[in-house]
N, C-alpha and C positions, 0 to 999 in steps of 0.2 A: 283304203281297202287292203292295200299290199299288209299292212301291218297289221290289222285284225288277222288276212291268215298266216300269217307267221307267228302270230301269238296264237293260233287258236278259237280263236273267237268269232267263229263262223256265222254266229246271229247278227253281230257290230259288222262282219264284212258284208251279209246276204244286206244289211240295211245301207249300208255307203254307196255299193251297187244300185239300188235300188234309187238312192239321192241322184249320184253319178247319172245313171238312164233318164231321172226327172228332168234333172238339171239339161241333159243332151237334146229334150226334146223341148223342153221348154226356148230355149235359146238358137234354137235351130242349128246347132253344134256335132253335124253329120260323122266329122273325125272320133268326135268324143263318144256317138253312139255304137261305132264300129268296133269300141272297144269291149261293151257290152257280153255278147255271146262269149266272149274267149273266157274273159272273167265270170262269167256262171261255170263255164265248162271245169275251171281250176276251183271253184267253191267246190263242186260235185267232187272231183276226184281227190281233191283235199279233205272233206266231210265223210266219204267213203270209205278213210284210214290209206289212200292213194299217195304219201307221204311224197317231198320231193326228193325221192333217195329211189334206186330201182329200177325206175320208170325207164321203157324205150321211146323212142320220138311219138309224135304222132301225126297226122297230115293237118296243117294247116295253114293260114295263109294272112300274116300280118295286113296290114292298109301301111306302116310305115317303118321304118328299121327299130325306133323309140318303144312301136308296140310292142315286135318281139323280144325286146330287153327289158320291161315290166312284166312281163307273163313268164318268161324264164326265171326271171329274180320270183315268182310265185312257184312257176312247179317246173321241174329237171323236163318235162315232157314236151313242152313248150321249145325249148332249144332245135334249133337248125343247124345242118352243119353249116351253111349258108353263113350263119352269123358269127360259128366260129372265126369263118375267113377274115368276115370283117373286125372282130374286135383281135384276132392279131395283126392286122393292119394298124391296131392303135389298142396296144394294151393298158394304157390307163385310162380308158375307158372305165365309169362307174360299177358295172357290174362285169366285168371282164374275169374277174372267179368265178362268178358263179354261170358266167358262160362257157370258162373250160372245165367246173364240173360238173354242170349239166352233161356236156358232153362226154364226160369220163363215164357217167350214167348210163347214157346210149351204151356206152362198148361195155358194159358192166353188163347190161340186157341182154347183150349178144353174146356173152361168153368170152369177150376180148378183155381177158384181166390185165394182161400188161398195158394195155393202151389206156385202161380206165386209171388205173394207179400213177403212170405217167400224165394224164390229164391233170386227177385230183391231185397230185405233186406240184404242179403248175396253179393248179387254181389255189393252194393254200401258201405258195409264194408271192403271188399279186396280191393275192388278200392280204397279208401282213404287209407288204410294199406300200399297200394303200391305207394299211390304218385302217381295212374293214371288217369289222369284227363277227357282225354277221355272217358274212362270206368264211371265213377264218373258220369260224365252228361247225360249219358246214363241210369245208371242205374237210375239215378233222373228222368230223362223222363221217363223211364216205369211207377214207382212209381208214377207218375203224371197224366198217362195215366191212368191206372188203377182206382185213383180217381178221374178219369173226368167222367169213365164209372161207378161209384158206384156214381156218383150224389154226389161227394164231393166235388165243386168247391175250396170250402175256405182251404181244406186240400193239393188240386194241385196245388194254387194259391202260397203256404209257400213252396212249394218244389222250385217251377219253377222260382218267382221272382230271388233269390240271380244267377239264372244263368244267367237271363235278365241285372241282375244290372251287374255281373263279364263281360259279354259280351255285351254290351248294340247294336253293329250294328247286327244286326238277320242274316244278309248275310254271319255273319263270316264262315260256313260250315252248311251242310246241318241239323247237327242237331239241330244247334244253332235255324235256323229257325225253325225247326218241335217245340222246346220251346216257340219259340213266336206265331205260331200256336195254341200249347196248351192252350198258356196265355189265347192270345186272345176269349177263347171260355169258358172259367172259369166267 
């Protein structure tokens, strides 16, 4: 399901979801229905144009650490600072970018632009560290983001090209667009 919405493809995710729950009840697999409600909550604000860029925290409440590292790898909203702690207790950790730039997001919310920039600085270091590319383009788009809102066009421009030239069709997944969205407004 993580990959339908990172591609976009919110009918292929609303239906994995839908397997996911069959399968949870079917099998009497209580862990795996808990996961349920989080993952509609991230289709809605995903489906909504709720992008994972932006967003401030919001209250909720994992069932296991695992959980909230598949729901942050979906939407920046998802992030604790909770799990901060814990994935710098052990930064190679699989989604450990995209948990310190979820969190850049939180203080991006809040008006804490040095701490967001420093986050996403941090999170597009471990992401190249790890070879994750995902993570990687992400974090460049915050960092792009950021200088689009500081009135730095030509500094978001040097971020975001080399993702346009790597990807050059914008439909490739939803992020790929929101970079060429960025472009287009530098």
């Amino acid at each position: 399901m993580s990959v339908y919405l990172w591609a976009g493809a919110f009918d292929r995710a609303a239906a994995s979801a839908k397997l996911f729950e069959d399968l949870a009840i079917e099998y009497s697999i209580p862990g795996w229905a808990r996961y349920v409600p989080s993952m509609r909550d991230a289709m809605d604000r995903l489906r909504n144009g709720g992008r994972s860029f932006g967003a401030g925290p919001i209250d909720w409440t994992p069932h296991v650490p695992s959980h909230a590292d598949v729901m942050t790898s979906i939407h920046c909203a998802f992030h604790r600072p909770i799990d901060l702690q814990r994935i710098e207790a052990m930064p190679r950790h699989w989604c450990a970018a995209e948990h310190f730039r979820a969190a850049g997001e939180h203080h991006l919310a809040a008006g804490r632009t040095e701490e967001a920039e420093r986050l996403y600085s941090k999170a597009h270091s471990v992401s190249l560290s790890q070879g994750a590319v995902a993570w990687e383009i992400r974090a460049t788009l915050s960092l792009a983001n950021l200088k689009v809102r500081q009135q730095q066009a030509a500094a978001a421009r040097l971020l975001l090209e080399p993702i346009m030239d790597r990807y050059p069709d914008s439909r490739a997944n939803a992020d790929i667009a929101y970079a060429a969205e960025l472009l287009a407004i530098c």
